[in-house]
C-alpha positions in Angstrom: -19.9 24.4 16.8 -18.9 21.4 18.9 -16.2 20.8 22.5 -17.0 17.0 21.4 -14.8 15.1 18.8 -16.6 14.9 14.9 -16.4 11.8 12.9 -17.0 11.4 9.0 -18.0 7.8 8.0 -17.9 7.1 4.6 -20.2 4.8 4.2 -22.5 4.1 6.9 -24.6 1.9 5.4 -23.1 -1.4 5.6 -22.0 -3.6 8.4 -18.7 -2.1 9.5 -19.9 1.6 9.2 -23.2 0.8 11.2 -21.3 -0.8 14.0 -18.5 1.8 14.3 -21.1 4.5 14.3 -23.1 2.4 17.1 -19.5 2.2 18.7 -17.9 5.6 18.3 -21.6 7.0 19.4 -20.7 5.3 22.9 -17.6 7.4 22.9 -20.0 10.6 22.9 -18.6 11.6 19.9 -20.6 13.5 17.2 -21.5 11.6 14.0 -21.6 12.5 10.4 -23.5 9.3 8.5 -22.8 9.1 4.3 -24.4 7.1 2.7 -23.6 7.0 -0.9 -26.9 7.5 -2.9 -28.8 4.6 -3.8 -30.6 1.7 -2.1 -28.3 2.3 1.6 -29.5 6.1 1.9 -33.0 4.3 3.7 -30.3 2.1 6.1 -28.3 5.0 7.1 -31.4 7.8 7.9 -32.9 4.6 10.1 -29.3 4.5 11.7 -29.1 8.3 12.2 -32.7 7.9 13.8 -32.1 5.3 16.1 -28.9 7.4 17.5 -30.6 10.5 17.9 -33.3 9.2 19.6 -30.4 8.1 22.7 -29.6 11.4 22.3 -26.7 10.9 20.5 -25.9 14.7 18.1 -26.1 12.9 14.1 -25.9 14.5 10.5 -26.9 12.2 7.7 -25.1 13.1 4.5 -25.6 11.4 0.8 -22.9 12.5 -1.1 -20.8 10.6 -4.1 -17.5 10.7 -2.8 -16.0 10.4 -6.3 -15.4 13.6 -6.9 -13.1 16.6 -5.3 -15.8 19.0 -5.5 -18.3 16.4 -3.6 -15.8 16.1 -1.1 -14.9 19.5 -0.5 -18.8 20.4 -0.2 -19.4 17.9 2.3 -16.0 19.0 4.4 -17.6 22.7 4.4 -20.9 21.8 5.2 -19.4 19.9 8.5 -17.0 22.5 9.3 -19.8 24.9 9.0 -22.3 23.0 11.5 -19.6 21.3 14.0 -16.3 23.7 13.5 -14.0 20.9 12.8 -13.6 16.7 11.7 -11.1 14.8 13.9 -11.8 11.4 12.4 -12.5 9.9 9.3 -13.2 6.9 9.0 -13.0 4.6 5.4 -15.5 1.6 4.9 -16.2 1.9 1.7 -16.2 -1.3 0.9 -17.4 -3.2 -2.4 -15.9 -6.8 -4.1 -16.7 -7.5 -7.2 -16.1 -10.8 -8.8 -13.7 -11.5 -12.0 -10.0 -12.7 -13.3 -7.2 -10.8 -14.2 -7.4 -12.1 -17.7 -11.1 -11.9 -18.5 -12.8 -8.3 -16.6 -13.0 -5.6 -18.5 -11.3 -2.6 -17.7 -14.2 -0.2 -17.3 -15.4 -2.5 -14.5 -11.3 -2.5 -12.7 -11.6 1.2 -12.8 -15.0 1.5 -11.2 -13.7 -1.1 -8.0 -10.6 1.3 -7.9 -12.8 4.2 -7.9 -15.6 3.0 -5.2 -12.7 1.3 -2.6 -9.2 3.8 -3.6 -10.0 6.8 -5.1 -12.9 7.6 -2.6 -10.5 7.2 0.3 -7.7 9.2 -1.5 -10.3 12.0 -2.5 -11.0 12.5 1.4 -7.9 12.1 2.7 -6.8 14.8 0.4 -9.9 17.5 1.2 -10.0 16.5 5.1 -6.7 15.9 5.1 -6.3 19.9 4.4 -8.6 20.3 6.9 -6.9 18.5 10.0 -3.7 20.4 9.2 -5.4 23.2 9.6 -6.3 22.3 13.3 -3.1 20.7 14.0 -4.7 17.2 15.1 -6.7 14.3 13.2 -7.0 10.4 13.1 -8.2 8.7 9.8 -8.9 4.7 9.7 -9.4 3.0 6.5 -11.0 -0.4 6.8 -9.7 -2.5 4.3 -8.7 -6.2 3.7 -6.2 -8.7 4.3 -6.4 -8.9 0.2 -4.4 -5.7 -0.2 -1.5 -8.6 0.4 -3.1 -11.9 -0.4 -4.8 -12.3 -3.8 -8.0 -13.5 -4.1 -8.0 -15.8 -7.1 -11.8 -14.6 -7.7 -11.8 -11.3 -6.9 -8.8 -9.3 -8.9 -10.2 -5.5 -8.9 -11.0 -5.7 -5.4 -7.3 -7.1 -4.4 -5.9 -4.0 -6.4 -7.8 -1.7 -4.3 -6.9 -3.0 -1.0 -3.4 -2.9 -2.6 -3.6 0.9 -3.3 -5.5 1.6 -0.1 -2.6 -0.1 1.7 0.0 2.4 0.1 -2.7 5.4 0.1 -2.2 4.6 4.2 1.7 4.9 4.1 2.4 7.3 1.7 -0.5 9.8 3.5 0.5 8.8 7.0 4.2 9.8 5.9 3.3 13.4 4.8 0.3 14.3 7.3 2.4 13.1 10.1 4.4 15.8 10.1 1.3 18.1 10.4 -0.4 16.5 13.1 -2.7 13.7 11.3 -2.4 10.4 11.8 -3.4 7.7 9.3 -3.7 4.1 9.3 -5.6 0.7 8.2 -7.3 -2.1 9.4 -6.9 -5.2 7.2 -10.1 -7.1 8.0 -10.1 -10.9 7.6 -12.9 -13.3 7.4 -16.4 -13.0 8.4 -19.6 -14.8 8.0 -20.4 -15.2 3.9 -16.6 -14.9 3.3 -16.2 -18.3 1.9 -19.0 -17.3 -0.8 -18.0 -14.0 -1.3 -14.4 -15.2 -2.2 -15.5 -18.6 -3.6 -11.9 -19.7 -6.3 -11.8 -22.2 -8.7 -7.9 -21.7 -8.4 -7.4 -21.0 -4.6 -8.7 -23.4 -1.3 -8.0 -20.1 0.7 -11.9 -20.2 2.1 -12.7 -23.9 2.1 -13.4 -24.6 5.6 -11.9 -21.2 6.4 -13.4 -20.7 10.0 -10.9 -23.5 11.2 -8.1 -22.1 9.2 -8.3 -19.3 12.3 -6.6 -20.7 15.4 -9.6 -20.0 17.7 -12.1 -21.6 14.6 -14.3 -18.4 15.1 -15.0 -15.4 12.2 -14.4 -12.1 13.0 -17.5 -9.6 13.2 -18.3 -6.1 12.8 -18.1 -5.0 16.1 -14.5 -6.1 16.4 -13.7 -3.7 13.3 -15.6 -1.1 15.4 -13.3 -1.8 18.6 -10.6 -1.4 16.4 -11.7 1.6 15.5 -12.4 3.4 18.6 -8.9 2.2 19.8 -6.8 3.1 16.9 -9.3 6.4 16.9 -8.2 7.4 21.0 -5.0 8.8 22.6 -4.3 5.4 24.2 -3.3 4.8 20.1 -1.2 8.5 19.6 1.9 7.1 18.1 0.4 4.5 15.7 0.6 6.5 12.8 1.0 4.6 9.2 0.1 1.0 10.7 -1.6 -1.7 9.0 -3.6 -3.9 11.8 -4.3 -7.2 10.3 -7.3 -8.5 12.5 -8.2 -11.5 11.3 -7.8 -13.7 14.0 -4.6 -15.6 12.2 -6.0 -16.5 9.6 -3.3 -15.7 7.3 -0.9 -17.8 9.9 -2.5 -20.9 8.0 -0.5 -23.1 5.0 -2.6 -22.0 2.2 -3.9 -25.8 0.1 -4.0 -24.8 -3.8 -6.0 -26.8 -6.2 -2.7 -26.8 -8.6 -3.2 -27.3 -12.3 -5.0 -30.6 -13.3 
């Protein structure tokens, strides 16, 4: 058991989970690292190191959140050890590359499952949880491209789409129980313009000058998001979608139009 607030990060093994971890750690709170299994496991049990040894109270979890019972397992197993989650916080987080009229459905329906279905399975399990103590936060980390298409990237905008409504539609009904939920649509950082290279959109050529101040956004300024939208300075945002991308999306968009 635990007097200090518990945080569940999805997927602490790439760049926006380690930072918010590094940042929610400065916050005192107590930490529960996944890291789905695979090749991040090693990056997260180095993360979970490098906190404990500041003295900083981690557990290091490597659990497939694709499935209820997965979930459910890992919600006990915290509840168990810490007595309670307060925050949860989405970065899943994978894009994978193909057109609307050429990817095959199998690989659409893994995307939705790794970005969506991962965030509505724990929303759903801690969700249940959080009612039950009357009080909770969850952040999803998403992408400005659950509004703008991609033009390279189609399963990956259809997640962002469905995490965008997954954020309303669960902010609307654990609201009333004491949970708040909401989204940070996360605009360009460094590798972007690779990442999201089109042969039909100009979105990401020269896209650090399409932001006002001409500079990317980083980790670390998802993670101060986080800890904001995470504090009681942030008690009434509840169902909001935070586009930080630096204005980005204020930019007249150049297409390459049929030639």
């Amino acid at each position: 058991m635990t007097n200090r607030r518990v945080a569940l990060i999805s997927d602490a093994s790439q760049a926006f989970g380690i930072a918010t971890a590094k940042r929610l750690a400065q916050d005192g709170m107590t930490l529960v690292l996944n890291g789905p299994p695979g090749p991040g496991e090693q990056v997260v049990a180095n993360l979970a190191q490098t906190l404990q040894a500041d003295g900083h109270d981690v557990l290091v979890a490597t659990s497939d959140l694709g499935a209820t019972e997965t979930v459910e397992s890992l919600c006990n197993d915290v509840v168990t050890r810490y007595g309670r989650i307060d925050l949860y916080v989405h970065t899943h987080n994978r894009v994978d590359r193909g057109a609307v009229a050429s990817l095959p459905h199998l690989l659409v329906r893994d995307a939705l499952n790794f970005n969506a279905k991962t965030a509505f399975l724990c929303t759903q399990v801690l969700g249940r949880q959080m009612a039950k103590q009357g009080a909770g936060c969850m952040v999803y980390v998403g992408s400005i491209h659950g509004e703008k298409p991609t033009g390279c990237a189609f399963s990956y905008a259809l997640a962002q789409g469905a995490l965008q409504m997954l954020c309303k539609e669960a902010a609307l009904e654990l609201g009333r129980l004491g949970v708040r939920v909401n989204l940070i649509a996360m605009g360009p950082v460094d590798g972007d313009d690779e990442q999201f290279y089109s042969d039909i959109s100009d979105l990401y050529l020269d896209y650090q000058y399409k932001v006002p101040s001409a500079t990317l956004g980083t980790a670390d300024d998802v993670a101060e998001a986080v800890a904001w939208m995470a504090s009681d300075a942030a008690k009434y945002l509840n169902g909001a979608i935070i586009r930080l991308d630096g204005g980005f999306l204020l930019h007249y968009m150049d297409h390459k139009m049929k030639r």
